[in-house]
C-alpha positions as CSV (number, residue, x, y, z in Angstrom):
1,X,-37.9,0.6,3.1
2,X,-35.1,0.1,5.4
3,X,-31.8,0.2,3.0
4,X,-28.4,-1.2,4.9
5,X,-26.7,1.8,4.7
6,X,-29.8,3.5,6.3
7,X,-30.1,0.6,9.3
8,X,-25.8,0.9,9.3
9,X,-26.6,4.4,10.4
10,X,-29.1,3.7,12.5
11,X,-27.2,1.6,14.6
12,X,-23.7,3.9,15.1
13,X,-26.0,7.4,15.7
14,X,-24.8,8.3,19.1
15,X,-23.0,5.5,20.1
16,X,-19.8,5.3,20.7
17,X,-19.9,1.2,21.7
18,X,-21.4,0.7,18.5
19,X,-18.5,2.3,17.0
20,X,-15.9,0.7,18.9
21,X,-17.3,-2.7,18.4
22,X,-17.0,-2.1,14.8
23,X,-13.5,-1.6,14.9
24,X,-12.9,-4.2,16.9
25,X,-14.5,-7.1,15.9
26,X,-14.6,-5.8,11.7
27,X,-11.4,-4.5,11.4
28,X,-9.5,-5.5,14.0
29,X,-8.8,-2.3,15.4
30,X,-8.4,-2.5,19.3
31,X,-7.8,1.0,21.5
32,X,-6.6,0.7,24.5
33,X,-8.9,0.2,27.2
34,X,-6.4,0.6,30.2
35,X,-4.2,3.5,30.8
36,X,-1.5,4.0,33.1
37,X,-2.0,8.2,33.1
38,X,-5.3,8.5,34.3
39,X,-9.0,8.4,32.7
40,X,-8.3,10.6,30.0
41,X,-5.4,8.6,28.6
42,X,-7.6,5.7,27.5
43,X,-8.6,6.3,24.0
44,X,-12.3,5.1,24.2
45,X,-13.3,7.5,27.2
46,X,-11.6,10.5,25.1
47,X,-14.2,9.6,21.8
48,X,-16.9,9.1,24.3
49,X,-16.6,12.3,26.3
50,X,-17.5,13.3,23.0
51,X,-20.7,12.4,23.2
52,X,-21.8,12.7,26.5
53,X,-25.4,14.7,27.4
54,X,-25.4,16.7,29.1
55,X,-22.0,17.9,28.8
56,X,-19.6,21.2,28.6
57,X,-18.4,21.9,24.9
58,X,-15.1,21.1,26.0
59,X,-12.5,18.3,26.4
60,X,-9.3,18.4,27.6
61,X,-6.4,15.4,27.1
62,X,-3.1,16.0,28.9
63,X,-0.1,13.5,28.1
64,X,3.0,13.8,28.2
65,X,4.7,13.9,24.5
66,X,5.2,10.0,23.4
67,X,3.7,8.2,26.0
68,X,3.6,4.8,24.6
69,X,4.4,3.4,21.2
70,X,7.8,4.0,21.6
71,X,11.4,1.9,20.3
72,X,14.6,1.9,21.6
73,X,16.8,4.8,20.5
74,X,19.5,2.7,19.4
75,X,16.8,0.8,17.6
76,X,18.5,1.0,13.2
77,X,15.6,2.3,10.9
78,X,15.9,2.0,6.8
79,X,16.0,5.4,5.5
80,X,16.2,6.2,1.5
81,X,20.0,7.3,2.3
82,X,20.8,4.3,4.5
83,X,20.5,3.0,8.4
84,X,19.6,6.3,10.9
85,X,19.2,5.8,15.1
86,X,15.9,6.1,16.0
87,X,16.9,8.8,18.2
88,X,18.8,10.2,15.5
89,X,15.6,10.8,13.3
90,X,14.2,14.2,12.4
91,X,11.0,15.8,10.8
92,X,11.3,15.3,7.0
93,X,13.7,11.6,6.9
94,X,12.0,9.3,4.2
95,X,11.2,6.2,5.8
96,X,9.8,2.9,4.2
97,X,6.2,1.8,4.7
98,X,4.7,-1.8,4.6
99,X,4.3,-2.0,1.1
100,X,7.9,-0.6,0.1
101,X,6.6,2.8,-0.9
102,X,8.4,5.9,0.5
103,X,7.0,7.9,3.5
104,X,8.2,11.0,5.5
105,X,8.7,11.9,9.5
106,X,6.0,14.2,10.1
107,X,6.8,14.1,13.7
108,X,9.4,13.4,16.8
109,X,9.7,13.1,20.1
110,X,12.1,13.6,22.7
111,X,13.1,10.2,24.3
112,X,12.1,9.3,27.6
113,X,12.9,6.5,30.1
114,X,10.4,3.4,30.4
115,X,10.2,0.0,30.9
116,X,11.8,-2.1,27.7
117,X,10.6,-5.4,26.0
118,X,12.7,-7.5,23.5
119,X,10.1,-9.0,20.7
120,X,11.8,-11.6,18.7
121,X,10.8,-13.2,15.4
122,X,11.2,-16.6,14.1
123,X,13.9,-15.5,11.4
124,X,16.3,-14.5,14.1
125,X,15.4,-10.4,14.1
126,X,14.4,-8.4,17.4
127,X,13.2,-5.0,18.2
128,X,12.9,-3.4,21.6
129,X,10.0,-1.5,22.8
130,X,8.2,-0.4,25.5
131,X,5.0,-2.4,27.0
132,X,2.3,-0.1,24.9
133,X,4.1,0.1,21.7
134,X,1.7,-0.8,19.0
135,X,1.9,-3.8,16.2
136,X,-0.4,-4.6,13.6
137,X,-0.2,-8.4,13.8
138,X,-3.1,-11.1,13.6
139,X,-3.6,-14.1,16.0
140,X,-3.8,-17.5,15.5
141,X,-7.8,-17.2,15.5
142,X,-7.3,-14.1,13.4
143,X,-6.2,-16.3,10.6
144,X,-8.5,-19.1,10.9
145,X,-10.9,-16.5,10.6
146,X,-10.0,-14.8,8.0
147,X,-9.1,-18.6,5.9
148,X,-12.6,-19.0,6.3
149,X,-14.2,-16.1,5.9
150,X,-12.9,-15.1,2.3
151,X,-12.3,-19.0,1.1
152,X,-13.2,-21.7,3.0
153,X,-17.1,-21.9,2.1
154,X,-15.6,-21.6,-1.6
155,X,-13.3,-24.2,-2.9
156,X,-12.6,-22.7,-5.8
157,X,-10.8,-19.7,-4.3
158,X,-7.1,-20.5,-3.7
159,X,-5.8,-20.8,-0.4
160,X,-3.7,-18.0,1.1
161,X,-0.6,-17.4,-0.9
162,X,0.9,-13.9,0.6
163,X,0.1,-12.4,4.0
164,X,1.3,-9.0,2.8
165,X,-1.9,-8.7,1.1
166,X,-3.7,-9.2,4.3
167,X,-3.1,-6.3,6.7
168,X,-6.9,-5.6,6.3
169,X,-7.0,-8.6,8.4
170,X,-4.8,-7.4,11.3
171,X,-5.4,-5.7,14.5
172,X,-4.1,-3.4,17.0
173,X,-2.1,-5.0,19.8
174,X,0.3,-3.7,22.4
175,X,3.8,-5.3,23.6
176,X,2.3,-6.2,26.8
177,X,-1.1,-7.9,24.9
178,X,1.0,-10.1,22.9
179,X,3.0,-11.0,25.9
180,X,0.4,-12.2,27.7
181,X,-0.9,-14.2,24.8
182,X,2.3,-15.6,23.1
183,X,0.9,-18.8,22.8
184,X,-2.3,-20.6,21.0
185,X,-3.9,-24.1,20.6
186,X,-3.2,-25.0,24.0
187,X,0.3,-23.9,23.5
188,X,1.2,-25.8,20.6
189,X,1.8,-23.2,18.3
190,X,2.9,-19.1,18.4
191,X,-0.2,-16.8,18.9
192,X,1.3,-13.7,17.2
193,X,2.2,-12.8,13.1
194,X,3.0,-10.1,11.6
195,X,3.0,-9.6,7.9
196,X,6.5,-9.1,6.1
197,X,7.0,-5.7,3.9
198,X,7.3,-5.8,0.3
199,X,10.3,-4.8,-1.5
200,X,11.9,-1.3,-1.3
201,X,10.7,1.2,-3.7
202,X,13.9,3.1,-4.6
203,X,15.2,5.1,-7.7
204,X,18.0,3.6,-10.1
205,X,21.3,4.4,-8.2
206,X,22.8,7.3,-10.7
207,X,26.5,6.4,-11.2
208,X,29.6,7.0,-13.2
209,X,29.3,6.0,-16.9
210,X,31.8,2.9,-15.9
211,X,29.0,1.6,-13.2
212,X,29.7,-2.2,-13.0
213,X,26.8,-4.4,-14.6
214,X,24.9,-5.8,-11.3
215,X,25.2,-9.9,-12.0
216,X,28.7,-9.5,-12.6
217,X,29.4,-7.3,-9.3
218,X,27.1,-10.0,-7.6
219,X,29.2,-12.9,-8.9
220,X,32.5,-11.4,-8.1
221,X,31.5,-10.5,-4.5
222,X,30.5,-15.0,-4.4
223,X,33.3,-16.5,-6.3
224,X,35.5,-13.5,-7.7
225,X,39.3,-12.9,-6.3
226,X,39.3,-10.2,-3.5
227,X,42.5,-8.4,-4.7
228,X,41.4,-8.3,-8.9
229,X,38.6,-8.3,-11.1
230,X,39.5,-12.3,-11.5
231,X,36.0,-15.0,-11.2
232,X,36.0,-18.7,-10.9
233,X,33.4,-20.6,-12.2
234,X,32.8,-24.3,-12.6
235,X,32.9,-25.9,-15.7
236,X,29.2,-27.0,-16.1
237,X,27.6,-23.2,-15.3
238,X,30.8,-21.6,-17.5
239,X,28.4,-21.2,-20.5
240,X,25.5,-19.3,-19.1
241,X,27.5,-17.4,-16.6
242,X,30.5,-16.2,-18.8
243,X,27.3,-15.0,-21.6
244,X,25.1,-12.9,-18.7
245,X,28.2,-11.6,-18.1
246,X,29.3,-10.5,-21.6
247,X,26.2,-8.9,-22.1
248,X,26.4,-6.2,-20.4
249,X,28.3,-3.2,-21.9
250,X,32.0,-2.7,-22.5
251,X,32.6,-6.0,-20.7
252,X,34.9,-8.8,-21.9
253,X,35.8,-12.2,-20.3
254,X,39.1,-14.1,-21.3
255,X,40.6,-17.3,-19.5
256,X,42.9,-16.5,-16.8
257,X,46.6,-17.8,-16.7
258,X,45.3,-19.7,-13.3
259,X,44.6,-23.1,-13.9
260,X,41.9,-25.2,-11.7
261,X,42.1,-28.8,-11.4
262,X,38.5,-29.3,-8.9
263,X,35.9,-28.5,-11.5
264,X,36.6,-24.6,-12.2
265,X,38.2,-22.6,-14.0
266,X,39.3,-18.8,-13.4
267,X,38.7,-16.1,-15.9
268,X,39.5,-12.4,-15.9
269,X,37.2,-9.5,-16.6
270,X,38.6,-7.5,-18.4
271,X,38.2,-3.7,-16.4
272,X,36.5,-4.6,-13.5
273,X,39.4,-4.3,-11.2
274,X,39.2,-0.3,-11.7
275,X,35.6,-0.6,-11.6
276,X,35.7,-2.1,-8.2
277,X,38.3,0.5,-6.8
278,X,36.5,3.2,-7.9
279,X,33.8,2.1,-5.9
280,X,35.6,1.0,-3.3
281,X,34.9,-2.7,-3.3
282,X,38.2,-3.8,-4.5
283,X,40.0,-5.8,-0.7
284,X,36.4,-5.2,0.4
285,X,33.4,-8.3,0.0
286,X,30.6,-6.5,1.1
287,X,27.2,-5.6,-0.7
288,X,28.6,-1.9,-1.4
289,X,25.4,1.1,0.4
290,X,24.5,2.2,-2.9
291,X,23.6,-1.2,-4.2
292,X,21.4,-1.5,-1.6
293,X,19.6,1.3,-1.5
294,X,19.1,0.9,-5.8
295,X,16.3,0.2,-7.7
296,X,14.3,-3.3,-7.2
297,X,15.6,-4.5,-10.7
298,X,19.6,-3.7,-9.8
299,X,19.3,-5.4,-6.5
300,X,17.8,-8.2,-7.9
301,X,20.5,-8.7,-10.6
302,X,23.4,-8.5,-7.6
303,X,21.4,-11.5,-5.4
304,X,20.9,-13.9,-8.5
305,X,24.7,-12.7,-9.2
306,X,25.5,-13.8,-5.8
307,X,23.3,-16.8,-5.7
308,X,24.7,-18.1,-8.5
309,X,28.3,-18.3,-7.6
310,X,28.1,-19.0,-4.1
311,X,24.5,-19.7,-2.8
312,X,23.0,-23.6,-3.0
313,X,19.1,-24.5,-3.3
314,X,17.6,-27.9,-1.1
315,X,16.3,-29.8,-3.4
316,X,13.6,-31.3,-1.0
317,X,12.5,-27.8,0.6
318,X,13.5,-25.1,-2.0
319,X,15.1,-23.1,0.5
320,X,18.0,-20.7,-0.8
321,X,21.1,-20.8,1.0
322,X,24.2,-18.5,1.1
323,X,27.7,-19.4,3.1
324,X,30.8,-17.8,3.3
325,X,33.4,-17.1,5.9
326,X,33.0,-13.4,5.6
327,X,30.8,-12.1,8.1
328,X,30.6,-8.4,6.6
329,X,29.5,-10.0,3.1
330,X,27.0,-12.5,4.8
331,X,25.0,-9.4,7.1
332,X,24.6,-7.4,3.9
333,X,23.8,-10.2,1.7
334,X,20.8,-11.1,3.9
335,X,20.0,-6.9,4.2
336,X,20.2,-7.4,0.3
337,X,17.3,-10.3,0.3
338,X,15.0,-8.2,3.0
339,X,14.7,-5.1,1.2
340,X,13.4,-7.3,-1.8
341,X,11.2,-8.6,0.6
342,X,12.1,-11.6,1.2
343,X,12.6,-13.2,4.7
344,X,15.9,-13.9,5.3
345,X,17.6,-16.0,8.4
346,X,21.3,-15.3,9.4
347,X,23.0,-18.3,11.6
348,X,26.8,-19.4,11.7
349,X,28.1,-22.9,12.4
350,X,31.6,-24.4,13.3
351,X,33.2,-26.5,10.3
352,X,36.4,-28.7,10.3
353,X,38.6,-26.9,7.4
354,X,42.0,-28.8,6.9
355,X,42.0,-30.2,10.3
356,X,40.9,-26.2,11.7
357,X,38.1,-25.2,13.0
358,X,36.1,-22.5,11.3
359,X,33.1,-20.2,11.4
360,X,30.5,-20.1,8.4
361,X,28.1,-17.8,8.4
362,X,24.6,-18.4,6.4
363,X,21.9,-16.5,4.8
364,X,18.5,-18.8,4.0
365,X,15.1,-17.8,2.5
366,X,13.0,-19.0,0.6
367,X,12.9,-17.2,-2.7
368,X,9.5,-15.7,-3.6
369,X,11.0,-15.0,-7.2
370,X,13.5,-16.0,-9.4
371,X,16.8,-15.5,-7.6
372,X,19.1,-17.7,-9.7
373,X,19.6,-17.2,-13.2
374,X,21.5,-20.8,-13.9
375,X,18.3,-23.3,-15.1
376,X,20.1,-26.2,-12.9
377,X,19.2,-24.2,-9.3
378,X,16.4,-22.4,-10.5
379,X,15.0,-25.6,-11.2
380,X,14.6,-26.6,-7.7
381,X,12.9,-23.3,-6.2
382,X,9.2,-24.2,-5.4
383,X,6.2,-22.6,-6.6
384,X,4.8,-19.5,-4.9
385,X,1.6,-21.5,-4.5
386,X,3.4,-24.2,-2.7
387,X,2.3,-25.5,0.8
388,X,3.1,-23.4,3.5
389,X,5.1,-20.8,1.4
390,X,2.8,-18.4,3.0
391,X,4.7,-18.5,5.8
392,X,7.7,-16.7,4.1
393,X,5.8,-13.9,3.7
394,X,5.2,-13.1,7.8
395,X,7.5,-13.4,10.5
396,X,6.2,-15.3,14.0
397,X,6.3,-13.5,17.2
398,X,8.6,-16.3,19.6
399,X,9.4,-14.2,22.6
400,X,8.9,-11.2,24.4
401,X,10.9,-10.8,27.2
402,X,12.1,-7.6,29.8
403,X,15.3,-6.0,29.0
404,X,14.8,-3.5,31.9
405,X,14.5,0.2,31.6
406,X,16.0,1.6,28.3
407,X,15.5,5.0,26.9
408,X,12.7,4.9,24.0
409,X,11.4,7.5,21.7
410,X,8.7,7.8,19.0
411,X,7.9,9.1,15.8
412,X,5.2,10.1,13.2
413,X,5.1,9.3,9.8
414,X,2.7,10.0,7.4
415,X,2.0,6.2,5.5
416,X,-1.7,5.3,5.0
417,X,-2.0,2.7,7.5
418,X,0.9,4.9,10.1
419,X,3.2,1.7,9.9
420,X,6.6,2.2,9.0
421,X,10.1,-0.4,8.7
422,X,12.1,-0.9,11.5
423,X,14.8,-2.8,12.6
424,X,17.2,-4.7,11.1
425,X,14.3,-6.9,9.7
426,X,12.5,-4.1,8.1
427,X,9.6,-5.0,10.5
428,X,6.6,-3.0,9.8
429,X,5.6,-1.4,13.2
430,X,3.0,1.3,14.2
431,X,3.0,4.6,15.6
432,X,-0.4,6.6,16.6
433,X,-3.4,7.3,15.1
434,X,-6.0,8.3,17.9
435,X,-6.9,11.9,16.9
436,X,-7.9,10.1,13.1
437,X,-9.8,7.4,14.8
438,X,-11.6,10.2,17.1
439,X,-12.8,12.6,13.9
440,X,-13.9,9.0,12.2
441,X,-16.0,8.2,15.0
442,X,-17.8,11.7,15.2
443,X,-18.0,11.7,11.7
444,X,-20.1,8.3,11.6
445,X,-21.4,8.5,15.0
446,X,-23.1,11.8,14.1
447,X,-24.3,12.7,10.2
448,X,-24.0,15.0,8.7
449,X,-20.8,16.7,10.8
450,X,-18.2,19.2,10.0
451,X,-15.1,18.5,11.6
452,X,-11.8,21.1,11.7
453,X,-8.1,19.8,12.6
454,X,-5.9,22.6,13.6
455,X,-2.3,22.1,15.0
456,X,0.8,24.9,15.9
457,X,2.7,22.8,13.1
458,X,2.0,22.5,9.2
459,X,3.6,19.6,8.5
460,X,1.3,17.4,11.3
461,X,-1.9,19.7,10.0
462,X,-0.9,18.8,5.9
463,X,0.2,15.6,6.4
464,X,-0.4,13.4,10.1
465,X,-3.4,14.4,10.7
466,X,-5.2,13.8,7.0
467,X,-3.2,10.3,7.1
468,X,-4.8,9.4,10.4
469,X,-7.8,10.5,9.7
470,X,-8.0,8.4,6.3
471,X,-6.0,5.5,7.0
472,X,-9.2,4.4,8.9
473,X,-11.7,5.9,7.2
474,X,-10.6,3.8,4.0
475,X,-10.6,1.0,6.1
476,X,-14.4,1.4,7.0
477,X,-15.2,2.5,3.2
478,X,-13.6,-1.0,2.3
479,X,-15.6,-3.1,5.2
480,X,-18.7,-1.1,3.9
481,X,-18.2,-1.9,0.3
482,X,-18.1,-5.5,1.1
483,X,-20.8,-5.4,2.9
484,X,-22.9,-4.3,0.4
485,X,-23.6,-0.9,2.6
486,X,-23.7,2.0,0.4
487,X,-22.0,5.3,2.2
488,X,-23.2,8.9,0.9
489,X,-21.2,9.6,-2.4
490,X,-18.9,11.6,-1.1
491,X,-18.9,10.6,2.1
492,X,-16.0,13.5,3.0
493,X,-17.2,16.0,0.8
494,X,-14.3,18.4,0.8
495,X,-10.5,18.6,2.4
496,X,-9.1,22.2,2.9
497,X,-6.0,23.1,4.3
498,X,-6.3,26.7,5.8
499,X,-2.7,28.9,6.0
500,X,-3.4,30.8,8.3
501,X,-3.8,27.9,11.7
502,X,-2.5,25.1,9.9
503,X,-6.2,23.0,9.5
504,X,-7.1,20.5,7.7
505,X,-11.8,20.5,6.9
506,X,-12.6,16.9,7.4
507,X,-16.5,17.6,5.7
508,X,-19.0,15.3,5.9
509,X,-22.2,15.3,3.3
510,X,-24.8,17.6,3.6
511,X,-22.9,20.7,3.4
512,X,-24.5,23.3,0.8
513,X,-23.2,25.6,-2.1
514,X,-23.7,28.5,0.0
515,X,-20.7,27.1,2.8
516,X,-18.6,26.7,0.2
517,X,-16.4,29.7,1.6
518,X,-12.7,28.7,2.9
519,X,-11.9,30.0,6.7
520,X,-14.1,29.4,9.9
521,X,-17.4,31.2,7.8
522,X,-20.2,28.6,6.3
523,X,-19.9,26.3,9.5
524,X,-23.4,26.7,11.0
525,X,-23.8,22.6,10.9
526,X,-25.7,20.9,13.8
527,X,-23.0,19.4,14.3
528,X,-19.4,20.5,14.4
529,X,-16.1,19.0,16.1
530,X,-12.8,21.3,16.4
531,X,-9.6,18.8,17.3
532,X,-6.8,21.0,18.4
533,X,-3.0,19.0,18.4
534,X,-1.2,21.2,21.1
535,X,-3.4,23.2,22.5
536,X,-0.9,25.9,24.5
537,X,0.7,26.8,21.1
538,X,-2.6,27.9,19.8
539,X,-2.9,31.5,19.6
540,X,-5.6,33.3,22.1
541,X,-7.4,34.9,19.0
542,X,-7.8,31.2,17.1
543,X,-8.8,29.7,20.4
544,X,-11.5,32.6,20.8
545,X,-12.6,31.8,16.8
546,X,-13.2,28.2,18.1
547,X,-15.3,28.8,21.2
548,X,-17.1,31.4,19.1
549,X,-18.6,28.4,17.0
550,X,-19.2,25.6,19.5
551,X,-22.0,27.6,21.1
552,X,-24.4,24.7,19.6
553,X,-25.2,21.9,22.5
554,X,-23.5,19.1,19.9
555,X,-20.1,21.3,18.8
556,X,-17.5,19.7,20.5
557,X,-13.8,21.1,21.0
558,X,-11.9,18.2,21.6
C-alpha cells in the first residue's frame, strides 16, 4: 500500500519541476527564473543541470562575487555594539536576525556599482537596494491565503494576531518583482508586507555600582531638568511616579524649592545629577548607546519611564504618542521602541508657541505591551487581540522607486532563515541561500544521496553553508509534518565537518555502519553530489580526491 511519504517520493524522484513547484507554491520560495549573466546564473537551470541524462559529471557556475542581493553601502545595520556601514561590515560582526536572536557575518563582499531602488514602508523607513535584492514578504493573496488556509474553515481558531509568527507563510521576491506588483485589488490596497522583527535579544548592560534605575533615567530624559537631576510631575501621577521611583536602590525623592502653579510640581532626586554626568547624559536628552543596546527588561523600564512623563495615549485608537522639541531625544526614542519590536513612526509638525512658530517632533506606535506604568494611560492601550492590531506587527511596502546607480555590497550571515536587520527600521531582509536550496533538491530529488560541501574558508564550510542548507530543509520537514507525510527518521543521518578542506557531510538515510569512517572513505553511494564554494582556491590534490569519486553516471560535482 501506497503510504504518502512513499507517493511524496514518487512524485519529486528526478524531477527537478516537481521540486521547484514545491517550493513555490508550498513554501513560497520563488528562485529566480531570469538572469541578467547568462544561463548559468539562473538558479533553476544550475539544480537541473543536476540532473540532466545524459550528462558530464561536471557543472560549472561563474559569477562574479555579490551579484545581486545587494544594499547600499551607506545603508546603517544594528550590530550588538551599535550602528556599522554596510560597507563597513566584516566576517565575525554579530548582527540581529528576525526573531531578535543574535547572528554572525560569515561572509562579505567587495562593493560594486549597480542600478539602486529606494523601498519605502508605511512607517516612514526606507532601504536602498539593487533590483535583485531579495525580501521575504507576502502578497495581498499570500494572506488571504494563508487566513484561510489555517482558520477560516474553523471558527474557533482566532484570527491573525502577529505576523511575526508567520514567515512560514512568506516567499522569495526581488526589488524589481515587487515593483512591478506594488499594487493589489485593482489597486486599492498595497500588494507587498513584510513581517516586523521581534525585540532585540541583548545581555544586561554591565555598569558602575551607581548605574541609574531605568524608569527614573526614562522619566528624567521626558519631564526632568536638563542641567540637574530635578523632575516635574503633575499632581495626579505624583503618587505612583514618585514610589516606582523610590524603589529602586539608594534613591530618594524630596520636593524641590521650585514651585509650579499649572498642575506640577518639581522634585529633586537626590544623586542623579552625578549619575547622569558620569554617564554623560547630564546637558544631553538623548536615549544614552548603552541603554539601547541593554537587555529587553531595562529598555523597557526607560520607554514606560519616558511614556509616562512625556508620551500621551488616543483614547479612540490606542496609539502611543511621544513629542518633544528635541530632535536627538525623539530619533532615539523611536530606535528605543523598534528594537522592542515595536513599529514606531517618526513625523514633525509646525506649532504656534507664544506667538513663535516651532517644530515638534513625534514618535507613534501602537504598544504591543505594557509601555506605561501609570493605570490612567495604561488604561486606554487596546488589546493585542484588537482589530487590525495585526497590522503593527508588519510594515507595508508603499514605494519603490530608482535612485540611479549607487555603490552596493552584500553579506552572509549565518541565521536559520539567512534574514538579518537592516536599516534604520530593523527591517528583516535576505541574503543568499542557493547552494542550501541545490543540496536540498538533490537530497529529495534523489534517495538515498550523500552530499559533501567543501569551501577555501572555514567559517562559510562550519557555519553558511550548514544554515543554508537547513534553513530549507526545516522548512520542507515542517510542510511535511503537516501534511501528514512521514520523512525517513533521520532524514540527514549525520553532519561532519572535515579539517582538513573545510566540509560539511550533508548524509541522507541509508548509509550503513560500515561508512561510518570520517574523510572522503565509505562514500560508494549511488548517488553522491560534491558542492565546491570557490572553486580556484581549491587545492589540485582535493579537486583530484573529488573526481576520483564521481566516476558513477549519477555523482555530480556541482
Amino acid at each position: 500500500m501506497d503510504t504518502p511519504a512513499s507517493k511524496f517520493f514518487s512524485r519529486l524522484k528526478d524531477n527537478p519541476e516537481a521540486f521547484f513547484k514545491l517550493l513555490r507554491d508550498q513554501l513560497g520560495i520563488r528562485l529566480r527564473a531570469e538572469g541578467k549573466w547568462g544561463k548559468w546564473s539562473i538558479e533553476e537551470d544550475i539544480i537541473r543541470s543536476l540532473f540532466e541524462t545524459p550528462r558530464a559529471n561536471e557543472t560549472y557556475v561563474r559569477a562574479g562575487n555579490a551579484t545581486g542581493k545587494c544594499l547600499d553601502v551607506d545603508t546603517p545595520i544594528p550590530t550588538t555594539k551599535g550602528w556599522v556601514r554596510m560597507g563597513d561590515l566584516n566576517s565575525g560582526d554579530v548582527l540581529f536576525d528576525e526573531s531578535g536572536e543574535q547572528c554572525h557575518v560569515v561572509a562579505v563582499y567587495a562593493p560594486r556599482t549597480a542600478e539602486a531602488y529606494e523601498v519605502s514602508f508605511d512607517d516612514g523607513t526606507s532601504i536602498v537596494a539593487d533590483g535583485d535584492h531579495v525580501w521575504m514578504a507576502m502578497s495581498y493573496r499570500d494572506r488571504k491565503r494563508a487566513w484561510w488556509r489555517d482558520w477560516g474553515k474553523n471558527k474557533d481558531l482566532p484570527p491573525v494576531t502577529d505576523w511575526r509568527e508567520w514567515w512560514d507563510a512568506t516567499r522569495q521576491v526581488t526589488t524589481l518583482e515587487m515593483a512591478g506588483s506594488l499594487r493589489a485589488g485593482g489597486g486599492r490596497t498595497y500588494n507587498w508586507f513584510i513581517p516586523s522583527a521581534k525585540p532585540l535579544c541583548l545581555r544586561k548592560h554591565r555598569g558602575s555600582k551607581n548605574e541609574i534605575d531605568p524608569y527614573t533615567l526614562g522619566f528624567w530624559l521626558g519631564d526632568g531638568t536638563r542641567t540637574c537631576g530635578s523632575i516635574t510631575v503633575a499632581h495626579q501621577d505624583a503618587p505612583p511616579v514618585l514610589l516606582n521611583i523610590a524603589k529602586a536602590e539608594n534613591i530618594r525623592v524630596i520636593p524641590s524649592t521650585v514651585r509650579r502653579d499649572n498642575g506640577c510640581a518639581t522634585y529633586c532626586v537626590v544623586g542623579l545629577m552625578p549619575r547622569l554626568r558620569e554617564i554623560g547624559a547630564l546637558g544631553k536628552k538623548e536615549v544614552p548607546d548603552h541603554i539601547l543596546r541593554s537587555d529587553y527588561n531595562t529598555r523597557l523600564a526607560v520607554l514606560r519611564g519616558i511614556m509616562d512623563s512625556d508620551g500621551t495615549i488616543d483614547r479612540r485608537g490606542g496609539s502611543a504618542t511621544l513629542a518633544t522639541t528635541e530632535l536627538g531625544f525623539a530619533t532615539t526614542t523611536a530606535e528605543l521602541a523598534r528594537s522592542l519590536g515595536l513599529k514606531a513612526c517618526e513625523y514633525q509638525r509646525t506649532i504656534q508657541y507664544n506667538g513663535l512658530p516651532k517644530t515638534v517632533y513625534c514618535v507613534s506606535f501602537r504598544p504591543l505591551m505594557r509601555t506605561f506604568c501609570l493605570d490612567r494611560k495604561s488604561s486606554r492601550a487596546k488589546p493585542p487581540d484588537a482589530p487590525y492590531a495585526s497590522r503593527q506587527t508588519a510594515r507595508t511596502v508603499v514605494s519603490i522607486v530608482p535612485v540611479g546607480k549607487r555603490s552596493v555590497r552584500c553579506i552572509a550571515v549565518d541565521s536559520p532563515r539567512h534574514l538579518y536587520l537592516a536599516g534604520r527600521g530593523f527591517i528583516p531582509t535576505h541574503n543568499t541561500m542557493s547552494a542550501g536550496v541545490a543540496g536540498n533538491a538533490y537530497l529529495f530529488c534523489r534517495q538515498p544521496s550523500y552530499i559533501m560541501y567543501l569551501s577555501t574558508k572555514k567559517e562559510q564550510a562550519k557555519t553558511q553553508a550548514w544554515s543554508q542548507f537547513l534553513g530549507t530543509y526545516n522548512r520542507i520537514r515542517l510542510w511535511c509534518r503537516k501534511n501528514n507525510i512521514g520523512l525517513p527518521d533521520p532524514m540527514v543521518e549525520r553532519v561532519e565537518f572535515a579539517p582538513d578542506w573545510w566540509a560539511r557531510v550533508y548524509a541522507g538515510q541509508g548509509r550503513g555502519e560500515k561508512d561510518k569512517a570520517m574523510g572522503w572513505s565509505g562514500f560508494h553511494n549511488k548517488y553522491q553530489l560534491f558542492i565546491v564554494d570557490e572553486a580556484p582556491g581549491i587545492p589540485d590534490s582535493v579537486h583530484e580526491m573529488i573526481t576520483g569519486n564521481i566516476t558513477g553516471s549519477h555523482n555530480v560535482l556541482l
